[in-house]
N, C-alpha and C positions, 0 to 999 in steps of 0.2 A: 292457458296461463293459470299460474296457481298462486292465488292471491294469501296473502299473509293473513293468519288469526289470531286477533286477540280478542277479549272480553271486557264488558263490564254489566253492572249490576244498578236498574234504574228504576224508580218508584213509574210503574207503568200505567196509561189509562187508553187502552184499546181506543177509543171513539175519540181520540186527538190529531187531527193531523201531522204529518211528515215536519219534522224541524219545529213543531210546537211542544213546549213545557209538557212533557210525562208521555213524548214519543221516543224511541230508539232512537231515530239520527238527532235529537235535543243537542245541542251544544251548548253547555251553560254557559253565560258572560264571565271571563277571566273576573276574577276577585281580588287577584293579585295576593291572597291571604298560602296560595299553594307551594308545598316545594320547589315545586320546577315552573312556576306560573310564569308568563310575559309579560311586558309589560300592554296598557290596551293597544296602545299604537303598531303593536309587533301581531298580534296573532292570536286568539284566545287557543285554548288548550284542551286536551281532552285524556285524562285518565284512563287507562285500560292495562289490564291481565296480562302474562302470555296464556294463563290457565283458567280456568271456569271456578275452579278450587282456591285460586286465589283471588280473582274477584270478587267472590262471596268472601271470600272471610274479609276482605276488606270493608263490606259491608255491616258485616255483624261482630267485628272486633270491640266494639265499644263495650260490650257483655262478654267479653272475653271470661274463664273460669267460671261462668253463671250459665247457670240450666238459659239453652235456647227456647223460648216460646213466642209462640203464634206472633204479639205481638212487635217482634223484633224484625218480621218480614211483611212488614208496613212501613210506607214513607210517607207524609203528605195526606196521609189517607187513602192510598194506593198500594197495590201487591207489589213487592222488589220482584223482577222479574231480571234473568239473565240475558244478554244479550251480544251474538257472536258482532266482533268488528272484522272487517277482510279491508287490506290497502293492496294494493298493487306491491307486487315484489321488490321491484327500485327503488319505493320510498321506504317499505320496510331495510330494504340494503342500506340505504341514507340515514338510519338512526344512530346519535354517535353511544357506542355502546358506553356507558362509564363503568362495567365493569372488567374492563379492559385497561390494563394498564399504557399501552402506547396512545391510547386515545387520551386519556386523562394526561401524560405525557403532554400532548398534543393541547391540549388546552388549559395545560398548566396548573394542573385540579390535581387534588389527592384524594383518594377514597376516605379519611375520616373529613373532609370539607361535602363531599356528597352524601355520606352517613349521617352529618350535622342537622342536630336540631332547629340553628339557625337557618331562618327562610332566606334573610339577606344572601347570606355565601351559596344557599342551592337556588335561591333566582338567579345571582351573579353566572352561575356555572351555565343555567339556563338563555340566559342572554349573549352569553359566549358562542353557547353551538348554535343559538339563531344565528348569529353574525356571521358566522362561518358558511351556513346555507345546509345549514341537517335538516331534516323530515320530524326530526324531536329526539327523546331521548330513552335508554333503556338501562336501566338499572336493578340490583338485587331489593329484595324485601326486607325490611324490618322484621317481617315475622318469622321467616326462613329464609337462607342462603341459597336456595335452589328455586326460589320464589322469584320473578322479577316482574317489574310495574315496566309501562312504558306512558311516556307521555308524548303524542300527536300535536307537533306544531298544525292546526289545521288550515290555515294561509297553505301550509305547502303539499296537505293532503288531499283537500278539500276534493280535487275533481276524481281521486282513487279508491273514496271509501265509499265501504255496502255496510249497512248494516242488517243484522241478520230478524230472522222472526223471535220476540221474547217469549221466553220461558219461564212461566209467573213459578216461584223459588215453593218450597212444600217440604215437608218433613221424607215426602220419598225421592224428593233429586239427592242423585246419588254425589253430588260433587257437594251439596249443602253437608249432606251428611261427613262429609271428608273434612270439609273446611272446621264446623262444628269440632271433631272431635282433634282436629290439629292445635285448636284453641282453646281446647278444654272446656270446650261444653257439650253438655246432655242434653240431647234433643227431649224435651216437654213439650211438645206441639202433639 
């Protein structure tokens, strides 16, 4: 079976246990503050890539047009390091995609209400496809068209996901370097 890959990008501390603060499988507590977040009672959530290029920049977007340096691949006091996600195929099949028009059809959404700024209307859309019984949800980037985030309801991944070995991020990862210059920064590291 060939499990599905996505990314993300975590302030890493090697000598933490499994599902503790600054390991790979880390699931942060919903904040409720995120676009697509849950509410607590439903499911916390998990942000992830379809690409390694776009989970770093989503990481280092904050310095977007500013020389990338050293310190920008520090979180916490810890190296960002990248880290592959794998689900099971089914539950990757169960995302409702929103950049798909019959699906958004389907739940009654428009692509400028999942565009929105507004957190209200993209939790609202959020709590839709929970209700319906999706795996989460997958959507384009803000920073490119050809970029898409997904977010992992983890209530219904929970027993499908692997998390991969992290790859503490350095001025020679070739995808850092990609993401850097899609954002207009010069690598200073």
């Amino acid at each position: 079976m060939t499990l599905a890959r996505f990314w993300r990008v975590i302030p890493w501390d090697p000598d933490v246990g499994e599902g503790r603060l600054f390991s790979p499988s880390h699931i942060p507590p919903t904040t409720g503050r995120g676009r697509f977040d849950l509410p607590a009672a439903c499911s916390p959530v998990l942000y992830v890539a379809e690409s390694p290029v776009h989970a770093i920049a989503e990481a280092i977007q904050p310095w977007r047009n500013r020389p990338l340096r050293k310190a920008h691949l520090v979180r916490a006091g810890r190296p960002l390091a990248l880290v592959g996600v794998e689900i099971a195929p089914e539950k990757a099949a169960d995302l409702a995609d929103l950049c798909d028009p019959g699906v958004l059809g389907r739940l009654g959404a428009s692509a400028d209400q999942v565009a929105s700024r507004d957190r209200r209307r993209t939790r609202r859309i959020a709590a839709s496809v929970w209700d319906r019984g999706h795996a989460g949800v997958r959507w384009w980037s803000g920073f490119r068209g050809d970029w898409h985030g997904v977010v992992l309801f983890t209530a219904r991944v929970e027993r499908s996901v692997r998390f991969g070995r992290p790859e503490v991020l350095s001025g020679e990862t070739p995808a850092l370097r990609e993401a850097a210059a899609a954002l207009g920064m010069t690598l200073a590291i």
